[in-house]
mmCIF file as Biopython writes it, N, C-alpha, C and O atoms, coordinates in Angstrom:
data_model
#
loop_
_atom_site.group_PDB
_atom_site.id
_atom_site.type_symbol
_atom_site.label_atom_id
_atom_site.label_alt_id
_atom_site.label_comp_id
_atom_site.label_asym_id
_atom_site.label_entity_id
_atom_site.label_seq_id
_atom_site.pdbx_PDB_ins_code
_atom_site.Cartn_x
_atom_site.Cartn_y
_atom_site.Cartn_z
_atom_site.occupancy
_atom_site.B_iso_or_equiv
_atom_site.auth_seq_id
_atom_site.auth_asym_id
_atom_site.pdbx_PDB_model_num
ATOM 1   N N  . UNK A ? 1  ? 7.038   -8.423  8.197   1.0 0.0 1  A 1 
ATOM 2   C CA . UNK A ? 1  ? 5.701   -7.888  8.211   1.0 0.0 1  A 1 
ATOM 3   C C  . UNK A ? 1  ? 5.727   -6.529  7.522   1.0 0.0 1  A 1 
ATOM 4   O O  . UNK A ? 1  ? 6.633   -5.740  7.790   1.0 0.0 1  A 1 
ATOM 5   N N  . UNK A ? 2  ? 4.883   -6.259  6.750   1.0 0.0 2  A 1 
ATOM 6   C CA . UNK A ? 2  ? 4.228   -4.989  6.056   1.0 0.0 2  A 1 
ATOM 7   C C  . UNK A ? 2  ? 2.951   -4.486  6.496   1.0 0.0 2  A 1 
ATOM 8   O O  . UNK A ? 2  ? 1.852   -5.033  6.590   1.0 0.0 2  A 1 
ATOM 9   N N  . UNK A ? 3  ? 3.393   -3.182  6.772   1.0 0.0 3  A 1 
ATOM 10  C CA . UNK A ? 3  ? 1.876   -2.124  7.224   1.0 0.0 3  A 1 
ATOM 11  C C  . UNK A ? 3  ? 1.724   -0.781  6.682   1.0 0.0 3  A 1 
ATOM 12  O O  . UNK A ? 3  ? 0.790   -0.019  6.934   1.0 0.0 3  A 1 
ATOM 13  N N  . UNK A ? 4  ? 2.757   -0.541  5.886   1.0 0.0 4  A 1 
ATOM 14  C CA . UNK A ? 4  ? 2.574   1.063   5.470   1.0 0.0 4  A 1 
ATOM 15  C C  . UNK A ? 4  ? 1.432   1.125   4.437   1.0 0.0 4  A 1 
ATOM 16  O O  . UNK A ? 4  ? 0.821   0.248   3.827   1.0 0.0 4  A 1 
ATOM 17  N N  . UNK A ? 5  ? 1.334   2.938   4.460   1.0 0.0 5  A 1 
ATOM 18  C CA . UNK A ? 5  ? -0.223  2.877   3.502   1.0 0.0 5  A 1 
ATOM 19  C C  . UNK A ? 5  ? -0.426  4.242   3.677   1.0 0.0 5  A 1 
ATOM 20  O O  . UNK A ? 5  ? -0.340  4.704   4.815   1.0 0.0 5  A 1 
ATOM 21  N N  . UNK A ? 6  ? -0.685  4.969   2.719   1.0 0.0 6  A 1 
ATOM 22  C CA . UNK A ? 6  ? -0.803  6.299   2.861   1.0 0.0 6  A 1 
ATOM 23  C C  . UNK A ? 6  ? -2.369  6.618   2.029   1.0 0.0 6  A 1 
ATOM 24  O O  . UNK A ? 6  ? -2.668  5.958   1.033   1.0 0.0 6  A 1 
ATOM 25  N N  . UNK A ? 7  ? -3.185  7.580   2.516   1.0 0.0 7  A 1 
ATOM 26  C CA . UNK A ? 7  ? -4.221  7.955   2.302   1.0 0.0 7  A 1 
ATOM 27  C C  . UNK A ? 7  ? -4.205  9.278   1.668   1.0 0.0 7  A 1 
ATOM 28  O O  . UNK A ? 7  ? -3.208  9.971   1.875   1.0 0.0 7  A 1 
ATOM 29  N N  . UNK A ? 8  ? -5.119  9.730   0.949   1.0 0.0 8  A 1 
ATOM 30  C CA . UNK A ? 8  ? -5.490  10.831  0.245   1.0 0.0 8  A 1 
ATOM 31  C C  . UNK A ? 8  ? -6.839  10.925  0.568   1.0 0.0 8  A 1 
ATOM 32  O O  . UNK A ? 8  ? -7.736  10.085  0.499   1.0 0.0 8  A 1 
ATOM 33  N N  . UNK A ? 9  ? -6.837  12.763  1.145   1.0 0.0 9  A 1 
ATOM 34  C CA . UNK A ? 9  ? -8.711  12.955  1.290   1.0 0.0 9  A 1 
ATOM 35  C C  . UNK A ? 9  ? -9.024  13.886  0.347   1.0 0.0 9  A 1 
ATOM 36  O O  . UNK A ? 9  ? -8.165  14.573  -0.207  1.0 0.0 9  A 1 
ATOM 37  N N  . UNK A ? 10 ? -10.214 13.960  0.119   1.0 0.0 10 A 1 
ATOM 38  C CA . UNK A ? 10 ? -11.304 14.470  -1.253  1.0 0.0 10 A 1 
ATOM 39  C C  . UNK A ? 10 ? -11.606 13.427  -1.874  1.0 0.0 10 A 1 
ATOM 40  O O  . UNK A ? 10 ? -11.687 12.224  -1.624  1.0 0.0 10 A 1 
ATOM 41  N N  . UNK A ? 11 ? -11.799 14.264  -2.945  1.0 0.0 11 A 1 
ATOM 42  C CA . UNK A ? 11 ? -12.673 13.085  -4.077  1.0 0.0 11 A 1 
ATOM 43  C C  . UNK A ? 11 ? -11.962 12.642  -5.147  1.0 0.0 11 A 1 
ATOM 44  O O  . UNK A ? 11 ? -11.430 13.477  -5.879  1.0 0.0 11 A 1 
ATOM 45  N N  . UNK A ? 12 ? -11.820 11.090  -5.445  1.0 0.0 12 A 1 
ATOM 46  C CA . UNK A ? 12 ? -10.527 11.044  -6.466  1.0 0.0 12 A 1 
ATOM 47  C C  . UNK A ? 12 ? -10.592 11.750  -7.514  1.0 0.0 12 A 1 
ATOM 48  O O  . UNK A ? 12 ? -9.640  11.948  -8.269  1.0 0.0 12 A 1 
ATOM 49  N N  . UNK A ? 13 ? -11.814 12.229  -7.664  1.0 0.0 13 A 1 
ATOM 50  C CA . UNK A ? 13 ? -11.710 13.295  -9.691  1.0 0.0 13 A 1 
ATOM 51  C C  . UNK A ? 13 ? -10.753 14.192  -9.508  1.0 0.0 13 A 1 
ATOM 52  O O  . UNK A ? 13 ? -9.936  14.447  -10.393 1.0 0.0 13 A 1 
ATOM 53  N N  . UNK A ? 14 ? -10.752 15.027  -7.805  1.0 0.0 14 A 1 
ATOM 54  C CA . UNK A ? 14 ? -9.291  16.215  -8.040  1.0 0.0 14 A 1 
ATOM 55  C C  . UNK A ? 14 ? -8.073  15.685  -7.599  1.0 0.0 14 A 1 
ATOM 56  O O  . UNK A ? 14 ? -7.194  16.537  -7.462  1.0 0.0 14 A 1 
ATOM 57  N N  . UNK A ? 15 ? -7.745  14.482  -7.325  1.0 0.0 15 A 1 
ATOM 58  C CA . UNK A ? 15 ? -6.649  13.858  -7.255  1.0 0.0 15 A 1 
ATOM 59  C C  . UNK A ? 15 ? -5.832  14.514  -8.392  1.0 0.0 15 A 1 
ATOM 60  O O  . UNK A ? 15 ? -6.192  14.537  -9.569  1.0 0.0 15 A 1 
ATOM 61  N N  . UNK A ? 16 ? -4.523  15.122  -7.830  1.0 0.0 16 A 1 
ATOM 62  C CA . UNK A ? 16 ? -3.401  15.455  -8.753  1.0 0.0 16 A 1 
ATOM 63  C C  . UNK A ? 16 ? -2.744  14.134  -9.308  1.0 0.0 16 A 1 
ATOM 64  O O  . UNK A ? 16 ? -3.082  13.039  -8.860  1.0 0.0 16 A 1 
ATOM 65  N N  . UNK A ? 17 ? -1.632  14.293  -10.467 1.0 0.0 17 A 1 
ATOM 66  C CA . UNK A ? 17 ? -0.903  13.641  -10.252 1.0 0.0 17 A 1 
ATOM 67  C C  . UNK A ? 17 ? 0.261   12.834  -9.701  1.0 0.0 17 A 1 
ATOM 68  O O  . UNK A ? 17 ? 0.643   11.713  -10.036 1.0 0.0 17 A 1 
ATOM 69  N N  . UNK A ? 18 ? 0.846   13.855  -8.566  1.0 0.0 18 A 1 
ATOM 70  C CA . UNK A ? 18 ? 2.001   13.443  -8.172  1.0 0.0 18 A 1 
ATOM 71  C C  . UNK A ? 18 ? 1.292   12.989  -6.849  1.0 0.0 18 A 1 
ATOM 72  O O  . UNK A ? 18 ? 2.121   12.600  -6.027  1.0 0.0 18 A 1 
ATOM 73  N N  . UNK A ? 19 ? -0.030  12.925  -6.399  1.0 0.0 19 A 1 
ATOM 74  C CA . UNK A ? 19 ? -0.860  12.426  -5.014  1.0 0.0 19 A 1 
ATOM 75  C C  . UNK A ? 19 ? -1.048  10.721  -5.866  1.0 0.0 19 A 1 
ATOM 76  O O  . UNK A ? 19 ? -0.609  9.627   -5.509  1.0 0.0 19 A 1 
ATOM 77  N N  . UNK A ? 20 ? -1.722  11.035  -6.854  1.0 0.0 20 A 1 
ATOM 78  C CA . UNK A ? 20 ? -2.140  9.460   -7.167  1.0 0.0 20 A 1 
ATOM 79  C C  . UNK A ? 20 ? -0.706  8.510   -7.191  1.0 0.0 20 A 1 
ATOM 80  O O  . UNK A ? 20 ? -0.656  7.413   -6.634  1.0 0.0 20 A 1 
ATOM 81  N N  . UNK A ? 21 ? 0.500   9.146   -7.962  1.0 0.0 21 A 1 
ATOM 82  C CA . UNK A ? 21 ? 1.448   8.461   -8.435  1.0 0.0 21 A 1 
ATOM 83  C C  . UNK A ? 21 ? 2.027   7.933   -6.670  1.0 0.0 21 A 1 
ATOM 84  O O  . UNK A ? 21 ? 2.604   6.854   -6.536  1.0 0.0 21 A 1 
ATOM 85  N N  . UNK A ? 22 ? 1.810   8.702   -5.664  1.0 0.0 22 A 1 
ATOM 86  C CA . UNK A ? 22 ? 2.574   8.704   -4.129  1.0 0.0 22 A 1 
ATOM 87  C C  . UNK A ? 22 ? 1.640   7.721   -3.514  1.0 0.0 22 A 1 
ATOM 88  O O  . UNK A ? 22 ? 2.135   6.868   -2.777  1.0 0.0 22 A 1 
ATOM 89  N N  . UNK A ? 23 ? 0.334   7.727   -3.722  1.0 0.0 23 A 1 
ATOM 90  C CA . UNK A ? 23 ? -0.455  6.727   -2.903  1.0 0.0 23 A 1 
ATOM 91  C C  . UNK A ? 23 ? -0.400  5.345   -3.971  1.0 0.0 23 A 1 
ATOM 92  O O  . UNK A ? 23 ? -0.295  4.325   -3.290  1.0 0.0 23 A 1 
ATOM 93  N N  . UNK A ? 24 ? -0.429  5.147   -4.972  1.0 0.0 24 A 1 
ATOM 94  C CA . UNK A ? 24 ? -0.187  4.273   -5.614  1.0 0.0 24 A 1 
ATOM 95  C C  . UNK A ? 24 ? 1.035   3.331   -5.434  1.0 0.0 24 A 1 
ATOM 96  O O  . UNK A ? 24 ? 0.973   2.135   -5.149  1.0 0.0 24 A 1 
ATOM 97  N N  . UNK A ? 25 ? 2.422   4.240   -5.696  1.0 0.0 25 A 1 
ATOM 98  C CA . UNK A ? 25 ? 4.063   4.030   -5.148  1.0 0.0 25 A 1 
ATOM 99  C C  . UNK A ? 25 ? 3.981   3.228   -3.880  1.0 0.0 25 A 1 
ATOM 100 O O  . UNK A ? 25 ? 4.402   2.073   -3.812  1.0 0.0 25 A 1 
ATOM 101 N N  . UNK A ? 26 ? 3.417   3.883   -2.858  1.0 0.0 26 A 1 
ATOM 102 C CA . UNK A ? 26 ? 3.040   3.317   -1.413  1.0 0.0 26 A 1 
ATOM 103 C C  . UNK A ? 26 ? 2.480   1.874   -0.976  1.0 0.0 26 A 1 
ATOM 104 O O  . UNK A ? 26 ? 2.854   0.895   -0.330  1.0 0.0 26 A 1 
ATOM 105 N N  . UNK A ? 27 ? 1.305   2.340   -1.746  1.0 0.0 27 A 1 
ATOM 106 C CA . UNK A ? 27 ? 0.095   1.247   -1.394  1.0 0.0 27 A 1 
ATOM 107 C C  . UNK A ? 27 ? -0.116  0.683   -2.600  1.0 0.0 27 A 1 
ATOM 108 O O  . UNK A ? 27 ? -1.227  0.941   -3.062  1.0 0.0 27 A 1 
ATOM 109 N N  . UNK A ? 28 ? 0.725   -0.148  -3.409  1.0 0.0 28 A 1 
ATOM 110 C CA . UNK A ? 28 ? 0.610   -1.401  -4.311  1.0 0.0 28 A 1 
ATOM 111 C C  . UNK A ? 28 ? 1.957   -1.581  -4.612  1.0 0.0 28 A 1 
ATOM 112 O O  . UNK A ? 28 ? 2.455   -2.680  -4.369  1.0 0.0 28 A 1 
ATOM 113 N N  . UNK A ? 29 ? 2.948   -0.282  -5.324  1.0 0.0 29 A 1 
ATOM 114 C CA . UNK A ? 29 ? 4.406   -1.132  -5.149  1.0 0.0 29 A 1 
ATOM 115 C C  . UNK A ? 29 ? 5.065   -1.570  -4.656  1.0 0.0 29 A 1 
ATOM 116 O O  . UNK A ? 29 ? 5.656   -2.621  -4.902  1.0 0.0 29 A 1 
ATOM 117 N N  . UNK A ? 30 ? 5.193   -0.519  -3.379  1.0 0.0 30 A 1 
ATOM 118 C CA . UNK A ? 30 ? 5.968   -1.052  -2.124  1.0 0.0 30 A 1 
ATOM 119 C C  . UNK A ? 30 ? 5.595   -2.067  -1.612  1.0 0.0 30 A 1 
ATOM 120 O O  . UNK A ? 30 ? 6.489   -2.815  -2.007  1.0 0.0 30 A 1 
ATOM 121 N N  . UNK A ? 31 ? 4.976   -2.655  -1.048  1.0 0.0 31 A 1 
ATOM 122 C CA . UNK A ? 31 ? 4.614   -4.353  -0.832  1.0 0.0 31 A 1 
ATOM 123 C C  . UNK A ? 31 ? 5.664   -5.222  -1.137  1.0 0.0 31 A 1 
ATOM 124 O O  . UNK A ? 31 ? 6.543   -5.717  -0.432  1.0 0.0 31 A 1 
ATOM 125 N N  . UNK A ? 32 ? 5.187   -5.381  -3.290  1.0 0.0 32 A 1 
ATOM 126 C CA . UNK A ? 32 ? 5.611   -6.041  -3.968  1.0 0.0 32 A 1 
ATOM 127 C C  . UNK A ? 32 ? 6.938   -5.920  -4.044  1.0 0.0 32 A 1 
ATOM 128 O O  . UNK A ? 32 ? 7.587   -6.916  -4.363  1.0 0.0 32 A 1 
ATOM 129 N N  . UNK A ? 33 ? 7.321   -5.201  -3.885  1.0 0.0 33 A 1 
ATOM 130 C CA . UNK A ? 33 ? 9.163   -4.809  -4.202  1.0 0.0 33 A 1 
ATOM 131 C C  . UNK A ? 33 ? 9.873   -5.196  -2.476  1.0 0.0 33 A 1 
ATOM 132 O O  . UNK A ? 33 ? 10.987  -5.688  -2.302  1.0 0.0 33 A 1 
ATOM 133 N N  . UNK A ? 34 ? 9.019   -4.868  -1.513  1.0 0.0 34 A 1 
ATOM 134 C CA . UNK A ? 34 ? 9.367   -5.734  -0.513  1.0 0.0 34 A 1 
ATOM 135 C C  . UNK A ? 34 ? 9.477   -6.826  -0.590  1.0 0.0 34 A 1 
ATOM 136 O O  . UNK A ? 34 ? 10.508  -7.323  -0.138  1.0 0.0 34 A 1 
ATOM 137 N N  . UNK A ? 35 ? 8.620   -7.546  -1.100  1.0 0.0 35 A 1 
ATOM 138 C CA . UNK A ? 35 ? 8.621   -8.861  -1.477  1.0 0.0 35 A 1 
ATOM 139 C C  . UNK A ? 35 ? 9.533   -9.910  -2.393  1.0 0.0 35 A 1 
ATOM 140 O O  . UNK A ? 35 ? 10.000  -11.048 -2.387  1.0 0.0 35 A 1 
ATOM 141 N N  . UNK A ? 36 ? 9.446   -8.708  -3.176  1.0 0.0 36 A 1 
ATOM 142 C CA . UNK A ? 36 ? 10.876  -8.963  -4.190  1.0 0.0 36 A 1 
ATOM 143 C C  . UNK A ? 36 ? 11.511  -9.405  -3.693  1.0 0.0 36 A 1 
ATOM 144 O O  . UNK A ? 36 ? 11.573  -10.633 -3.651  1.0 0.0 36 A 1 
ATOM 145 N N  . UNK A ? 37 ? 12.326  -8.600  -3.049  1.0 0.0 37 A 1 
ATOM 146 C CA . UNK A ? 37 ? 13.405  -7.641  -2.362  1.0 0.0 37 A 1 
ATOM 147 C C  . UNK A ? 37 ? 13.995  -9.054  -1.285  1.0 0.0 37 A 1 
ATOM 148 O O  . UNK A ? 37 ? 15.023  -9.730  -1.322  1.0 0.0 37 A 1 
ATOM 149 N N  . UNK A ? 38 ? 13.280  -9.061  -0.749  1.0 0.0 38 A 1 
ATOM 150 C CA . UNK A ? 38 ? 12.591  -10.307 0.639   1.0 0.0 38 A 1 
ATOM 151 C C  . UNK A ? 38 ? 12.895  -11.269 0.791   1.0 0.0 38 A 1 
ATOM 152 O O  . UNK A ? 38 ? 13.610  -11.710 1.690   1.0 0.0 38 A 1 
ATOM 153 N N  . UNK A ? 39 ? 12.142  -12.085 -0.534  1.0 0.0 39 A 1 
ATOM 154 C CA . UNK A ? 39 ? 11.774  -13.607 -0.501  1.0 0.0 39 A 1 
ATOM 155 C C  . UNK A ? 39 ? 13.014  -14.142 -1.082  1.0 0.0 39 A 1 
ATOM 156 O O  . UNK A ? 39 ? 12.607  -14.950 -1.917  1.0 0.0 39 A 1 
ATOM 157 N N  . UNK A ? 40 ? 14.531  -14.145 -1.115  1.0 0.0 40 A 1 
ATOM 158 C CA . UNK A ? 40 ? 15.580  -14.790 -1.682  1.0 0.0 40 A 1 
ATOM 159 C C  . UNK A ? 40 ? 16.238  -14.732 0.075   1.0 0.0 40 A 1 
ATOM 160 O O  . UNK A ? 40 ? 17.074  -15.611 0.285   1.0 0.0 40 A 1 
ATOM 161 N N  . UNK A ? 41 ? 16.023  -14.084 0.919   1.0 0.0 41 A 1 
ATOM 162 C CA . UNK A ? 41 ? 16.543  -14.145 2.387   1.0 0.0 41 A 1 
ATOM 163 C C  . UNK A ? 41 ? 15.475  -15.439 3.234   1.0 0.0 41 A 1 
ATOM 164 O O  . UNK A ? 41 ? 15.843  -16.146 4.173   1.0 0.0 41 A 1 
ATOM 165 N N  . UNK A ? 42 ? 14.215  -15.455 2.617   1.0 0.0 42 A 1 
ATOM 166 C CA . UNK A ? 42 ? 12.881  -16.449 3.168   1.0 0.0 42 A 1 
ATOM 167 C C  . UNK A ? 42 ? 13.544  -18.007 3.084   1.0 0.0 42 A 1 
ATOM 168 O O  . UNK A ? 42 ? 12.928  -18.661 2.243   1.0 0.0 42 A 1 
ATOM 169 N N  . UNK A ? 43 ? 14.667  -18.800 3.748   1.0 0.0 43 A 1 
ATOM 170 C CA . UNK A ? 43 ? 15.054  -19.599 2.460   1.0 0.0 43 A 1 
ATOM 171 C C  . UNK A ? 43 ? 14.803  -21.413 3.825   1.0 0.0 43 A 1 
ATOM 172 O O  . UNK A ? 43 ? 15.083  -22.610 3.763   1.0 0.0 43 A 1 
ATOM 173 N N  . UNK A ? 44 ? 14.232  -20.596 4.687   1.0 0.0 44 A 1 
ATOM 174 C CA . UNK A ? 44 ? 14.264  -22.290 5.759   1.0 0.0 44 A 1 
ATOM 175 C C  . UNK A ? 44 ? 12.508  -22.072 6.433   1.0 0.0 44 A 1 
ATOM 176 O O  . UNK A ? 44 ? 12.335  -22.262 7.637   1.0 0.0 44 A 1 
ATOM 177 N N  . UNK A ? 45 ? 11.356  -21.684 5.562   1.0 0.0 45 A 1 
ATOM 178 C CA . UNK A ? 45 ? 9.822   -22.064 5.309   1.0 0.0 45 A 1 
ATOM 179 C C  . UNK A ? 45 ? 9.570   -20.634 6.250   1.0 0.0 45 A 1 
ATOM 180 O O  . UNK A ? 45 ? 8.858   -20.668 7.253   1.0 0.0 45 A 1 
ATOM 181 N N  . UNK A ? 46 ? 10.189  -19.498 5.825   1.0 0.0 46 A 1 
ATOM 182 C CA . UNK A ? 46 ? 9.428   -18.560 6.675   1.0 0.0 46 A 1 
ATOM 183 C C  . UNK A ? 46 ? 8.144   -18.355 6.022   1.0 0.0 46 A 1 
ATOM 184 O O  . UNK A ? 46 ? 7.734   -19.083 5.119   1.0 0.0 46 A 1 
ATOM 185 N N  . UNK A ? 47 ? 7.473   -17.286 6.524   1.0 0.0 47 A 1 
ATOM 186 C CA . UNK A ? 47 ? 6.458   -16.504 5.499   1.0 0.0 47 A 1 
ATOM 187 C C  . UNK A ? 47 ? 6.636   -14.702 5.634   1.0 0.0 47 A 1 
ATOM 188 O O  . UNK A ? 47 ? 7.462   -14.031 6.252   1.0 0.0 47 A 1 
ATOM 189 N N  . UNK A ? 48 ? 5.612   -14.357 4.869   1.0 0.0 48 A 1 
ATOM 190 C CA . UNK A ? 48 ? 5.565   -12.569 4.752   1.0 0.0 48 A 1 
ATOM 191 C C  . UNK A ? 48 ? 3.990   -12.919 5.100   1.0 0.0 48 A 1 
ATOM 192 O O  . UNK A ? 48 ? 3.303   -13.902 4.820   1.0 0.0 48 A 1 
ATOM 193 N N  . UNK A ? 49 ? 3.627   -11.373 6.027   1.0 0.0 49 A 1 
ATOM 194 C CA . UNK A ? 49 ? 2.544   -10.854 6.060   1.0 0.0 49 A 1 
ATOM 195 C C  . UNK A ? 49 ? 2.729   -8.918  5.438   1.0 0.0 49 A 1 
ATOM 196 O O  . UNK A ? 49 ? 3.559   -8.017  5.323   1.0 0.0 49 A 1 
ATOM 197 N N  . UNK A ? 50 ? 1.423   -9.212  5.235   1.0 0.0 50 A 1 
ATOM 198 C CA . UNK A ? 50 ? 1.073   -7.914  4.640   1.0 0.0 50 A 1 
ATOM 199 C C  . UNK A ? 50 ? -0.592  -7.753  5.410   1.0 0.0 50 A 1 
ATOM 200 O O  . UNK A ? 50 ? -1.631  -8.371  5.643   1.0 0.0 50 A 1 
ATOM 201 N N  . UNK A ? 51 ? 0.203   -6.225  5.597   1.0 0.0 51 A 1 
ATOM 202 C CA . UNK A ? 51 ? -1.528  -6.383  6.848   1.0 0.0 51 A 1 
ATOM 203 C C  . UNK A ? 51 ? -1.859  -4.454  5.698   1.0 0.0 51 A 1 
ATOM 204 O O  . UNK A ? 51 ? -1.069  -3.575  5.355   1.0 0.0 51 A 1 
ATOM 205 N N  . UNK A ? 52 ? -3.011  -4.584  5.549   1.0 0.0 52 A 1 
ATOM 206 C CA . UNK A ? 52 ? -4.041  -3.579  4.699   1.0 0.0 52 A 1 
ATOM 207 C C  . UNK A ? 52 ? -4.190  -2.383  6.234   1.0 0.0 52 A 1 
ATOM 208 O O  . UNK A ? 52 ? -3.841  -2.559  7.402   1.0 0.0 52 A 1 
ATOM 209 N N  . UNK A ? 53 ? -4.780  -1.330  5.632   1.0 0.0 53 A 1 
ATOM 210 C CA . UNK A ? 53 ? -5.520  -0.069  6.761   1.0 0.0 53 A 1 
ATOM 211 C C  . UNK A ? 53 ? -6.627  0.097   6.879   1.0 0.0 53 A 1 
ATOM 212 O O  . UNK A ? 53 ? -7.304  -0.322  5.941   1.0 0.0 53 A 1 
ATOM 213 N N  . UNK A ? 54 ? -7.194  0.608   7.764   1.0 0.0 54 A 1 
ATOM 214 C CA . UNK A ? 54 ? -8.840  0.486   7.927   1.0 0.0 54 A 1 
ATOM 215 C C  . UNK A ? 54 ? -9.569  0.752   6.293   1.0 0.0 54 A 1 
ATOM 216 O O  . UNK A ? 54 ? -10.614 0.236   5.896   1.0 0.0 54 A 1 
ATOM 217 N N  . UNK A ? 55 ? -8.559  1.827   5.423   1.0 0.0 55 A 1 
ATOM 218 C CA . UNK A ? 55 ? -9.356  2.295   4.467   1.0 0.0 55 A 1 
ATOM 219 C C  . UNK A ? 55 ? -9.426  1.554   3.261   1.0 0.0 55 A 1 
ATOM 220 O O  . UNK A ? 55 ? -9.975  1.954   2.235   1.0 0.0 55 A 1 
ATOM 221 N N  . UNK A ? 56 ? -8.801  0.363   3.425   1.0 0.0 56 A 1 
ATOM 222 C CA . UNK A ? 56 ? -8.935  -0.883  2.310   1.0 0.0 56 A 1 
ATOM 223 C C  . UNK A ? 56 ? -10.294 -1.811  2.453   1.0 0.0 56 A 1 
ATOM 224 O O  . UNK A ? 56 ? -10.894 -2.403  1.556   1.0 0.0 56 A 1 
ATOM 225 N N  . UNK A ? 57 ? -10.581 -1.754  3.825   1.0 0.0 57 A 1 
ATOM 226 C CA . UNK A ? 57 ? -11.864 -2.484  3.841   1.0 0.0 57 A 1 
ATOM 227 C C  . UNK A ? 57 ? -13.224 -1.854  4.459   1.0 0.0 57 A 1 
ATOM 228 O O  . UNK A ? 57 ? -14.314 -2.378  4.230   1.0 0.0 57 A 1 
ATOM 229 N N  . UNK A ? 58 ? -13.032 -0.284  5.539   1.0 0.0 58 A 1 
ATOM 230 C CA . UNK A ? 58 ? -13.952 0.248   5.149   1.0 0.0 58 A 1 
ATOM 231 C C  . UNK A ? 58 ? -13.772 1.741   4.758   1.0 0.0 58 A 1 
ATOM 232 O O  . UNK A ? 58 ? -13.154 2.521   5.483   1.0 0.0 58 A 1 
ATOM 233 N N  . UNK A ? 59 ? -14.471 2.186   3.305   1.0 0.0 59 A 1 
ATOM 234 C CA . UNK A ? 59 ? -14.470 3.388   3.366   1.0 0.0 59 A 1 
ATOM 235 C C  . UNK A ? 59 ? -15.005 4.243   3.763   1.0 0.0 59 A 1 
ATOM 236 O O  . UNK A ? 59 ? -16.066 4.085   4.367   1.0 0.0 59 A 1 
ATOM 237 N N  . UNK A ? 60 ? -14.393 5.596   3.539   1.0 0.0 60 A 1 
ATOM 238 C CA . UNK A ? 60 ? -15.028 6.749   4.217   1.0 0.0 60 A 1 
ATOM 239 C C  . UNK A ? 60 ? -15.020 7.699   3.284   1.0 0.0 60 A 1 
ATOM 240 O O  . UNK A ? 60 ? -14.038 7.870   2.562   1.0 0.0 60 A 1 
ATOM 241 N N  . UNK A ? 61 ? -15.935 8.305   3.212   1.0 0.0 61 A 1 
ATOM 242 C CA . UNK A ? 61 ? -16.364 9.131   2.180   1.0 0.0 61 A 1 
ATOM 243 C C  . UNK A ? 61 ? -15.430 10.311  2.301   1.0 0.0 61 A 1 
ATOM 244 O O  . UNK A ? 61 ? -15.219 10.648  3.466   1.0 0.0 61 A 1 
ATOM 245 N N  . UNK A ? 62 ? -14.945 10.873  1.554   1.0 0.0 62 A 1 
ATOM 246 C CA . UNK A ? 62 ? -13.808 11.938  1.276   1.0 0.0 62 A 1 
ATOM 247 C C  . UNK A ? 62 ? -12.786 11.238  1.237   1.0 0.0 62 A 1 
ATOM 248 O O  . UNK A ? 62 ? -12.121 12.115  0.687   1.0 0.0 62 A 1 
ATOM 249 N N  . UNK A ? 63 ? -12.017 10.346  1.352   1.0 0.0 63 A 1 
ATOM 250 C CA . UNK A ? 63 ? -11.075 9.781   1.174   1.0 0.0 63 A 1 
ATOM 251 C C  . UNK A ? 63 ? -10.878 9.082   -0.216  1.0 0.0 63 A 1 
ATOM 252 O O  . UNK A ? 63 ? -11.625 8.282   -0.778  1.0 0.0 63 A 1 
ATOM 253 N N  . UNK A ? 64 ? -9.931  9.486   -0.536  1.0 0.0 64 A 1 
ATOM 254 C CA . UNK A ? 64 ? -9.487  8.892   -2.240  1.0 0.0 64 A 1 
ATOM 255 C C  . UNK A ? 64 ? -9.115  7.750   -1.600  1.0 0.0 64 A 1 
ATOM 256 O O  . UNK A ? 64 ? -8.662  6.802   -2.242  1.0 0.0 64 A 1 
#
């Protein structure tokens, strides 16, 4: 199972770069590279979950 997820507050226009590159790294690579990483150990019908944070489905204003 996957749950990590890191948030950024303000407005994305002053998003730095090394904030976008860290919430990005977090919350879309890491998953996938878990998954990578993962699915050659998956080998007798397991599965993966990946569970999202409140701020994937609702937003809140100030939050990048």
């Amino acid at each position: 199972m996957n749950a990590t997820g890191v948030v950024a507050f303000g407005s994305v226009a002053d998003l730095d770069d090394v904030t976008l590159a860290q919430l990005f790294a977090v919350n879309a690579i890491a998953p996938i590279v878990m998954l990578r990483e993962s699915s050659p150990h998956i080998t007798d019908g397991g599965f993966f979950v990946n569970l999202s944070g409140v701020v994937a489905t609702q937003p809140v204003a100030g939050m990048a």
